[in-house]
BAFI-97371 format. One record per residue (C-alpha): x, y, z; residue number from 1. Coordinates in nm, 3 decimals. Layout:
! residues N
       px       py       pz  num
        X        Y        Z  NUM
...
! end
This chain:
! residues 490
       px       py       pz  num
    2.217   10.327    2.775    1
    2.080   10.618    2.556    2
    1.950   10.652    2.310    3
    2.140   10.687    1.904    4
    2.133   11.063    1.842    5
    1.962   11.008    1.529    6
    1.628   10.900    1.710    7
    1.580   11.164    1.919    8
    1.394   11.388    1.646    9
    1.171   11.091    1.593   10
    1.082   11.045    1.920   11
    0.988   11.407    1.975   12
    0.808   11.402    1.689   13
    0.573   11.104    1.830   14
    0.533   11.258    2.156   15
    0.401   11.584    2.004   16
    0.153   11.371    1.788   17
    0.059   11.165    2.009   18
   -0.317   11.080    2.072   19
   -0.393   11.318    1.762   20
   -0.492   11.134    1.462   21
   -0.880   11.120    1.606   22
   -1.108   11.332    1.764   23
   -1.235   11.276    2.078   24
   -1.579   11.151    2.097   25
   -1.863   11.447    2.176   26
   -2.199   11.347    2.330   27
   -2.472   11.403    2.030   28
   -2.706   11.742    2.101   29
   -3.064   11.623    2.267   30
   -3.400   11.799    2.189   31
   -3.470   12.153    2.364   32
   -3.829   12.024    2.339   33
   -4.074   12.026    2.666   34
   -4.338   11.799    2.513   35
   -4.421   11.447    2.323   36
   -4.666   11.543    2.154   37
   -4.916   11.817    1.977   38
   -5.240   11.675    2.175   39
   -5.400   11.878    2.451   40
   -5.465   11.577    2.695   41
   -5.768   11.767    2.823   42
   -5.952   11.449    2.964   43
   -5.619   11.351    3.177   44
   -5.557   11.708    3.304   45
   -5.966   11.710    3.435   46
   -5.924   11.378    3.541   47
   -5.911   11.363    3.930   48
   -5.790   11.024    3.959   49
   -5.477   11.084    3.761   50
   -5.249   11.368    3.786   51
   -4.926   11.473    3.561   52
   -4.589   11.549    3.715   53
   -4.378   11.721    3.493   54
   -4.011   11.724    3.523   55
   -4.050   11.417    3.776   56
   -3.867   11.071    3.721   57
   -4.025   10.726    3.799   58
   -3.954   10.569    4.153   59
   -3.704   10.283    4.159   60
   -3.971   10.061    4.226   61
   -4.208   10.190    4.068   62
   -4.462    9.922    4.053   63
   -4.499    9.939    4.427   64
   -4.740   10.283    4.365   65
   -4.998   10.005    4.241   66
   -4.979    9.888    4.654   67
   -5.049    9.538    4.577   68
   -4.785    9.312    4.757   69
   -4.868    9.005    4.570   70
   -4.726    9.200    4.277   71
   -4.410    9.336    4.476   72
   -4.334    8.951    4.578   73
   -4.382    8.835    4.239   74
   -4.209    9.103    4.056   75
   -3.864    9.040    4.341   76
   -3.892    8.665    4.254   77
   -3.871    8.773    3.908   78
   -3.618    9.016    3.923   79
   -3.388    8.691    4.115   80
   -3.503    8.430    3.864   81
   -3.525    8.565    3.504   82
   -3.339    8.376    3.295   83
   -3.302    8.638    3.037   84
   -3.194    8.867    3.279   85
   -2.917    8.606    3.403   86
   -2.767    8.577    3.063   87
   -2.777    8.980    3.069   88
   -2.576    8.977    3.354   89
   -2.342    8.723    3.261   90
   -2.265    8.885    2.895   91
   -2.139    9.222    3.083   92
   -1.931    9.098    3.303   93
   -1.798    8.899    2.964   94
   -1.783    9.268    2.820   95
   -1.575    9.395    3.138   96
   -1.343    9.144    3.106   97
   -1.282    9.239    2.798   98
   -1.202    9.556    2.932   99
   -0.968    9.442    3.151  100
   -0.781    9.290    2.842  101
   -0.772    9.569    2.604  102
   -0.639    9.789    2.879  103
   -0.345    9.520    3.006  104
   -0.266    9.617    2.606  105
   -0.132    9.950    2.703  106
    0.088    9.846    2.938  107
    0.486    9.611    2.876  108
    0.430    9.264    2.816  109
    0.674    9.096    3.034  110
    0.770    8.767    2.945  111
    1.038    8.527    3.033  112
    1.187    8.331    2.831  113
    1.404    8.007    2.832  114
    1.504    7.823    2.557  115
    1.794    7.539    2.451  116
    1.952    7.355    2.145  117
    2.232    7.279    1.949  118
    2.393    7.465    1.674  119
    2.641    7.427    1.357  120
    2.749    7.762    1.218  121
    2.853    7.680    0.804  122
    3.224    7.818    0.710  123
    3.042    8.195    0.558  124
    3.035    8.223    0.960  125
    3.299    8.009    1.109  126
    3.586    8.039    0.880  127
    3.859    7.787    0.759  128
    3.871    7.640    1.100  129
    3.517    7.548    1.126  130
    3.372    7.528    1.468  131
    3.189    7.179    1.580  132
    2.832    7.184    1.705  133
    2.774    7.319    2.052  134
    2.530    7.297    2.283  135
    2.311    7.616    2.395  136
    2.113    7.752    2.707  137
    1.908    8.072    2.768  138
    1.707    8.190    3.059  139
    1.570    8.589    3.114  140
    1.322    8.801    3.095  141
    1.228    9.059    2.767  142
    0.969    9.343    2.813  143
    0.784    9.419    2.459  144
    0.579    9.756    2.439  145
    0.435    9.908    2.150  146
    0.470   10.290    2.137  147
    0.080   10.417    2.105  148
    0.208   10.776    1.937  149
   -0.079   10.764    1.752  150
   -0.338   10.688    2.053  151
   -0.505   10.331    1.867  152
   -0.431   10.145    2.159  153
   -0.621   10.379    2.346  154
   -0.930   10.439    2.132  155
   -0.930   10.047    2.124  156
   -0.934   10.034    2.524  157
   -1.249   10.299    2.482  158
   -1.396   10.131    2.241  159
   -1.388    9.790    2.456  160
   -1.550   10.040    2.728  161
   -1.806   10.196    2.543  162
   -1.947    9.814    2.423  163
   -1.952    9.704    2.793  164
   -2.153   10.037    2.881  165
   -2.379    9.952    2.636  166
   -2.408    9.640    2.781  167
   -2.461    9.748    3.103  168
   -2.725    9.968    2.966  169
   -2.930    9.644    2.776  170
   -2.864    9.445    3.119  171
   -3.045    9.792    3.239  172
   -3.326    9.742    2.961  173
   -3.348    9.393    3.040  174
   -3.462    9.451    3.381  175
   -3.677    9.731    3.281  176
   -3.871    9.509    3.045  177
   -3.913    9.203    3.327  178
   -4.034    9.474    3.540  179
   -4.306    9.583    3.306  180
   -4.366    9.255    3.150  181
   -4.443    9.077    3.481  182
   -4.689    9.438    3.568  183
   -4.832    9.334    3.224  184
   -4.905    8.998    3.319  185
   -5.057    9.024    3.644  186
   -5.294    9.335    3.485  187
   -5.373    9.049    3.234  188
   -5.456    8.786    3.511  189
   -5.617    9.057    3.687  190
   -5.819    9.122    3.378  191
   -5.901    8.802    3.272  192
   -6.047    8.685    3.629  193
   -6.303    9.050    3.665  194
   -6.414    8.960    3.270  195
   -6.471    8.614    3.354  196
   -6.633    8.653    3.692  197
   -6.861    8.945    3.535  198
   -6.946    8.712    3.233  199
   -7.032    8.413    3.506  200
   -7.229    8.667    3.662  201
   -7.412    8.753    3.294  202
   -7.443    8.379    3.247  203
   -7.648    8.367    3.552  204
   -7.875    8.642    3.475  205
   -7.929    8.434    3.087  206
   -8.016    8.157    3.330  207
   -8.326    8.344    3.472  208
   -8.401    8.516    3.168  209
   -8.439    8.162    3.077  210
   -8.657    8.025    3.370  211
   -8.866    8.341    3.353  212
   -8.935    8.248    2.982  213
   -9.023    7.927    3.023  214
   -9.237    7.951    3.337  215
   -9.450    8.242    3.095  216
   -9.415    7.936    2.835  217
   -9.580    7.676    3.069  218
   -9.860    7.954    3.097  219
   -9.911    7.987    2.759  220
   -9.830    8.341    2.787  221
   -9.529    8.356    2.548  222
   -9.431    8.120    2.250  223
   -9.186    7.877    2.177  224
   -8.973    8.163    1.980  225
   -8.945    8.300    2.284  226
   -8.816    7.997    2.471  227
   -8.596    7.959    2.183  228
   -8.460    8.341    2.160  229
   -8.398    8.256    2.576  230
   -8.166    7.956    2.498  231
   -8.011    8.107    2.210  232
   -7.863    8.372    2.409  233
   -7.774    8.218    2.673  234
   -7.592    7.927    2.447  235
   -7.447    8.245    2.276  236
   -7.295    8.406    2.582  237
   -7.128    8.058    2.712  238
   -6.926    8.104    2.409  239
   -6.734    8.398    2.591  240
   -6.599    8.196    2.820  241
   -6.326    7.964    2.692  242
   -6.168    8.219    2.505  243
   -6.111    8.453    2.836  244
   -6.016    8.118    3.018  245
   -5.749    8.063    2.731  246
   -5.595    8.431    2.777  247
   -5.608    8.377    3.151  248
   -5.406    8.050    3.113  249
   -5.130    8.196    2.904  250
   -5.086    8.499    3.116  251
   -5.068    8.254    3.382  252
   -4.807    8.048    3.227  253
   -4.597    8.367    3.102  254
   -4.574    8.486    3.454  255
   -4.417    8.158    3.533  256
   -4.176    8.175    3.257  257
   -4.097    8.539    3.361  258
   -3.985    8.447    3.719  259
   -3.808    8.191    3.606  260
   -3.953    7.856    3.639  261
   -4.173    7.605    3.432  262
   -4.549    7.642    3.438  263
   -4.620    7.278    3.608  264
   -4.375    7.393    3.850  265
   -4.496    7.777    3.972  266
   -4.785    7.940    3.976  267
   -4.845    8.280    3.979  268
   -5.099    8.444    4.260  269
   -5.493    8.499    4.169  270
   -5.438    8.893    4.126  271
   -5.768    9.100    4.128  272
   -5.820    9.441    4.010  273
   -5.961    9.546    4.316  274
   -5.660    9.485    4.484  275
   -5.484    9.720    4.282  276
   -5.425   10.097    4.333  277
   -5.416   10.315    4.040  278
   -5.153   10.563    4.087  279
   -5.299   10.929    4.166  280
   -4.958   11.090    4.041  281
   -4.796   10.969    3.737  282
   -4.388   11.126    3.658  283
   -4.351   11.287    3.330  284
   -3.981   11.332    3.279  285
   -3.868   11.629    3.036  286
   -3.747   11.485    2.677  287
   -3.418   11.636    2.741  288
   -3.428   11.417    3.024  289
   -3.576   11.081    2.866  290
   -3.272   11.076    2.658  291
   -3.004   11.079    2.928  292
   -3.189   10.808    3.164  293
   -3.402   10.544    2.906  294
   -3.178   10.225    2.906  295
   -3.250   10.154    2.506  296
   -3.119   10.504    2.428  297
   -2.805   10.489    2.660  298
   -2.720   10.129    2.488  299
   -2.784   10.344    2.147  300
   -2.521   10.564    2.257  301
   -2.265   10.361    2.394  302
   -2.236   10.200    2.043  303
   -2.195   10.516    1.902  304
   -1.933   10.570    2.120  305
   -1.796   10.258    2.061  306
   -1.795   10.298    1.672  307
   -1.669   10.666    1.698  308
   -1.361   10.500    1.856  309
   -1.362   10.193    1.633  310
   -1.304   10.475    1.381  311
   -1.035   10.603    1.567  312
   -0.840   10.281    1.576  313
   -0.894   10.234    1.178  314
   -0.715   10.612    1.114  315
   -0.412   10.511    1.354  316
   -0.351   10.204    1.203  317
   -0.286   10.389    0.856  318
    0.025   10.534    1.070  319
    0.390   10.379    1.139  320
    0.432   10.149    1.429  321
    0.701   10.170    1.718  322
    0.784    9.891    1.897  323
    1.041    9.836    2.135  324
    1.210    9.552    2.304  325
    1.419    9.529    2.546  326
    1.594    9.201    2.719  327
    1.804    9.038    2.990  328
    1.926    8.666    3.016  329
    2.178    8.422    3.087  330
    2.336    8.286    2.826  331
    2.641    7.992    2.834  332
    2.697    7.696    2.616  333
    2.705    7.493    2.925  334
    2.460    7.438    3.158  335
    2.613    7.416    3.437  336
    2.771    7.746    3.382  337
    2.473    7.914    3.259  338
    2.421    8.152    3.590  339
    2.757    8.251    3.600  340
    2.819    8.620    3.590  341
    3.011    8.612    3.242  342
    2.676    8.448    3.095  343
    2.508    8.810    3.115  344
    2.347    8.964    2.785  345
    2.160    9.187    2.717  346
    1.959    9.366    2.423  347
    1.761    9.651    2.318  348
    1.597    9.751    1.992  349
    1.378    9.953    1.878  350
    1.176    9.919    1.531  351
    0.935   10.106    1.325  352
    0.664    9.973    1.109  353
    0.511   10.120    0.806  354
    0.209   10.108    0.576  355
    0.356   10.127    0.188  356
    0.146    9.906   -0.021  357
   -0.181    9.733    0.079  358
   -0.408    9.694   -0.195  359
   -0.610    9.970   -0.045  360
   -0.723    9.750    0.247  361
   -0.598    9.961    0.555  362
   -0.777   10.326    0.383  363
   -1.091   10.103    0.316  364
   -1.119    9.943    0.670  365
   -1.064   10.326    0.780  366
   -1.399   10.464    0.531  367
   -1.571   10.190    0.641  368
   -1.513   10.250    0.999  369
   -1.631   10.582    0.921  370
   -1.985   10.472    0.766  371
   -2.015   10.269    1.080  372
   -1.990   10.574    1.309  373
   -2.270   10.721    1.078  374
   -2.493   10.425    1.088  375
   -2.467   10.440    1.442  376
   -2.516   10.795    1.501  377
   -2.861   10.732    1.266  378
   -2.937   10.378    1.459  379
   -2.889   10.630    1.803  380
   -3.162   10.924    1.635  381
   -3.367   10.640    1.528  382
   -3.410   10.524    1.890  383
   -3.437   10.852    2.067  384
   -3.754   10.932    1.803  385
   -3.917   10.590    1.857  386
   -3.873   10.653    2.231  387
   -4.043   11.033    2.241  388
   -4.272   10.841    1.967  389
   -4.419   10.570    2.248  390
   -4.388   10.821    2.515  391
   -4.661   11.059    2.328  392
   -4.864   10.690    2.199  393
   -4.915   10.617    2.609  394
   -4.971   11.000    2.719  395
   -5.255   11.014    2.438  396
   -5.346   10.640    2.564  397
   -5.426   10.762    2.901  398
   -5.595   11.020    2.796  399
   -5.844   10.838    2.602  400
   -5.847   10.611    2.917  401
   -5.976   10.848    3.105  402
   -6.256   10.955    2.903  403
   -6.347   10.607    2.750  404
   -6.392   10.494    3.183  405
   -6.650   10.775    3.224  406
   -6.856   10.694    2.950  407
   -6.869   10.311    3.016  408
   -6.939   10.386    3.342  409
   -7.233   10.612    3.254  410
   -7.334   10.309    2.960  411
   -7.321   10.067    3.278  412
   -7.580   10.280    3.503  413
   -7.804   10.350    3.215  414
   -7.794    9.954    3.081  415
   -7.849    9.885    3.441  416
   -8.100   10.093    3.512  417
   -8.290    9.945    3.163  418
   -8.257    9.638    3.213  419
   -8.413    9.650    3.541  420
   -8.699    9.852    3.409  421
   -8.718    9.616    3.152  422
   -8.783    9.309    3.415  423
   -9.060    9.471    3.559  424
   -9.238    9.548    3.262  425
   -9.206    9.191    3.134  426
   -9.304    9.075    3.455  427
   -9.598    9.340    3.415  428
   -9.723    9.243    3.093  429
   -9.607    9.517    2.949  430
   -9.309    9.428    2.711  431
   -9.218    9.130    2.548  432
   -8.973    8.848    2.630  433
   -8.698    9.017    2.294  434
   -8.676    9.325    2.475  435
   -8.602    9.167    2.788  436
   -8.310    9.011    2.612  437
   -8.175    9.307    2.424  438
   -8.194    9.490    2.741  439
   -7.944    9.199    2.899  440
   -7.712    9.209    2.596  441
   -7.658    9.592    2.619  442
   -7.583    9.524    3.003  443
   -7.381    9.252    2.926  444
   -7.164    9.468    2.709  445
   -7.153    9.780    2.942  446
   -7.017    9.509    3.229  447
   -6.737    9.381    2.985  448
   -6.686    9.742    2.858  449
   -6.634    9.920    3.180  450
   -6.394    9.586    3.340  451
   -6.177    9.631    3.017  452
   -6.176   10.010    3.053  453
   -6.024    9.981    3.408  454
   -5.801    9.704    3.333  455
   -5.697    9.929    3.005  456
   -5.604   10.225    3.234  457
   -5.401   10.015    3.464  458
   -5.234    9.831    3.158  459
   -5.126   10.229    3.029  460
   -4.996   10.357    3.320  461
   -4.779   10.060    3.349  462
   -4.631   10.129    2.977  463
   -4.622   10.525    3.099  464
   -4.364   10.411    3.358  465
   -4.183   10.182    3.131  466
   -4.157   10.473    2.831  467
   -4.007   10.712    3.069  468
   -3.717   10.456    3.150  469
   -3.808   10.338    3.484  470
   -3.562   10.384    3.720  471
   -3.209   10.521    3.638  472
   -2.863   10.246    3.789  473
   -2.590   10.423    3.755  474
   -2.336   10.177    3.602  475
   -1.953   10.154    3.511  476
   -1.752    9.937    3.260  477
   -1.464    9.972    3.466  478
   -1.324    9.695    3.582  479
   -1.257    9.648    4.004  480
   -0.930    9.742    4.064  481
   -0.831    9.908    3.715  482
   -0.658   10.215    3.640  483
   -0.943   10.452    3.391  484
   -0.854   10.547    3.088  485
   -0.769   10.858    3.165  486
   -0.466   10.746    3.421  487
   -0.317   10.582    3.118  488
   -0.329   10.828    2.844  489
    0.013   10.932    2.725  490
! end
């Protein structure tokens, strides 16, 4: 059947505007820029341990350049086990689904149909003679499809597309922070138990501060202030210890948490730092770069592209509507006649839906639409600065790293060094039991210093990795076994 002459200018007319009320959406411009920040990094350029790589990307597994396989198990069993990242997972395939649903929305919706009842027509419709109630049965299918001229239905399927790349992306960021979280945690461990050990060690050397005082004590040789200044330090450095034990307990019980089980349940290995390696050659990825491969900013622009098509959908629906219908079924006043072949009708209609009066509403969900593609596009800037922001925060990090290790180091051979002198000259005659002590403190200090230094370094590098995006999944909202949106485009 074809179509009424009269709606064949109408129909041309949609087909040449179709999928052109709304722009298409254009990736935003990224910085031309080759560095983070205006700081020379002079001590991390001279430093031998530590080189730059610019223009390289983190490894996948990046954590494996500290070559410490108690980490690499841990940070697998973590990787299986997060909770958070489980939920991640689940809420994009949620987001693909919906994909799958906004896209069957392009397509006919076939339906079949059955129905049956009884009917009395009044005498406007049956005349003089007016008929008696009958009896009715229907069976067949109808096809429904709404004409997208204006291309909503499409920017709706891309905006459903866009949100489950973003999510994709977070379940990206997700993993990306459990990677560097559970690094994080075992530097902490790793921390706590060198601080600890060094202050047991300190505690010991109080201990025969002590017992040298008090044996000089017993031979009159010193006074009781002296005993006294002895236990007073030594009482004074036991109060280091239960706070380091505390920190060491929670890391302890985060890194349970983090791979997924309850603290009486898992416990994490004893990690030392001298089991660590600190990466010789750390990846410094080009900001053009960063902003194509950190998770955070990829989410950042998914919803942008999500709202720049949300937009879309708001400026089609200020347009007419086609729909058409179309349908087939058997129709008899009898059942048992019902498939005959005289019971065939059929029907087809088409119908056209406009916007007159609305209060305003349909204009205002379009400008609002609008600010939200604007919000976005800030909310997306936002991100990428923050990102280059902690990116030039870890570079200068590291580069204080390097140059606060060297001088604790040289602080820990020259408090050494004293307080050893110091020993023998008490031991001599020659200086007094205070001095003795103040030469311990400083060494105690330099010990702590220098194990925080290291454990510092380690701790930066980790966040280095973690700034530049770790590594880069490639992902896709498209749903297994789904045209793209491209195949489907009028």
């Amino acid at each position: 059947m074809s179509p009424p002459n009269n709606a064949l200018p109408l129909l041309a007319a949609a087909l040449l505007a179709a999928c052109a009320v709304s722009p298409d959406y254009q990736r935003p411009a990224t910085t031309r820029s080759t560095i983070y920040g205006d700081e020379s990094l002079s001590s991390l350029q001279a430093n031998a341990e530590q080189q730059l790589l610019p223009g390289q990307n983190p490894a996948p597994d990046w954590w494996t350049q500290f070559q410490c396989e108690p980490l690499n198990a841990t940070m697998q069993q973590a990787l299986a086990g997060n909770r958070s990242l489980a939920a991640a997972s689940a809420s994009l395939a949620q987001a693909r689904e919906a994909v799958t649903a906004s896209t069957g929305q392009l397509y006919p919706q076939l339906t079949l149909d059955a129905g049956a009842g009884r009917q009395q027509y009044g005498a406007q419709f049956s005349g003089p003679n007016r008929a008696p109630p009958f009896n009715y049965f229907s069976v067949g299918p109808s096809v429904r499809y709404l004409f997208d001229y204006t291309g909503g239905q499409h920017r709706a399927v891309e905006q459903q597309q866009a949100l489950a790349e973003s999510q994709a992306f977070q379940l990206q960021a997700a993993q990306l922070s459990l990677t560097g979280n559970v690094a994080q945690q075992a530097l902490m461990i790793a921390s706590m138990r060198a601080q600890i050990a060094t202050l047991e060690g300190l505690l010991e050397e109080d201990q025969k501060n002590l017992t040298l005082v008090q044996s000089a004590f017993d031979a009159g040789s010193v006074s009781r202030v002296d005993v006294l200044s002895a236990q007073s330090q030594l009482a004074t450095d036991q109060t280091l210890l239960p706070p380091l034990r505390q920190q060491l307990s929670l890391a302890r019980h985060a890194m349970s948490v983090l791979v997924g089980h309850a603290p009486g349940d898992w416990a994490p290995p004893d990690f030392e730092l001298a089991d660590l390696q600190l990466p010789a050659s750390l990846p410094l990825s080009l900001p053009s770069e960063l902003a194509h491969r950190r998770p955070d900013i990829l989410a950042a622009e998914s919803q942008l592209h999500a709202a720049t098509a949300g937009a879309g959908v708001a400026t089609s629906n200020l347009y007419p509507q086609i729909n058409l219908t179309a349908s087939v079924s058997q129709q008899s006043t009898s059942l048992s006649h019902l498939f005959d072949g005289d019971s065939l009708a059929w029907g087809f209609a088409g119908g056209l839906t406009a916007p007159l009066f609305d209060g305003g509403s349909l204009r205002a969900q379009s400008r609002a639409a609008q600010n939200a593609q604007q919000a976005a596009l800030a909310q997306y800037q936002q991100v990428v600065l923050q990102s280059f922001g902690q990116v030039a925060d870890v570079l200068a990090a590291l580069d204080h790293d390097a140059e606060q290790l060297t001088a604790q180091r040289n602080a820990l051979d020259t408090s050494e060094a004293n307080l050893k002198l110091t020993r023998e000259s008490y031991a001599a005659g020659n200086v007094g039991v205070l001095q003795v002590l103040d030469a311990g403190r400083l060494s105690q200090q330099a010990r702590l210093g220098y194990v925080r230094a290291q454990a510092q370094r380690y701790q930066d590098t980790t966040q280095l990795f973690v700034a530049l995006g770790g590594a880069v999944i490639p992902v896709s909202a498209e749903p297994v076994g789904r045209q793209s949106l491209a195949d489907v485009r009028p």
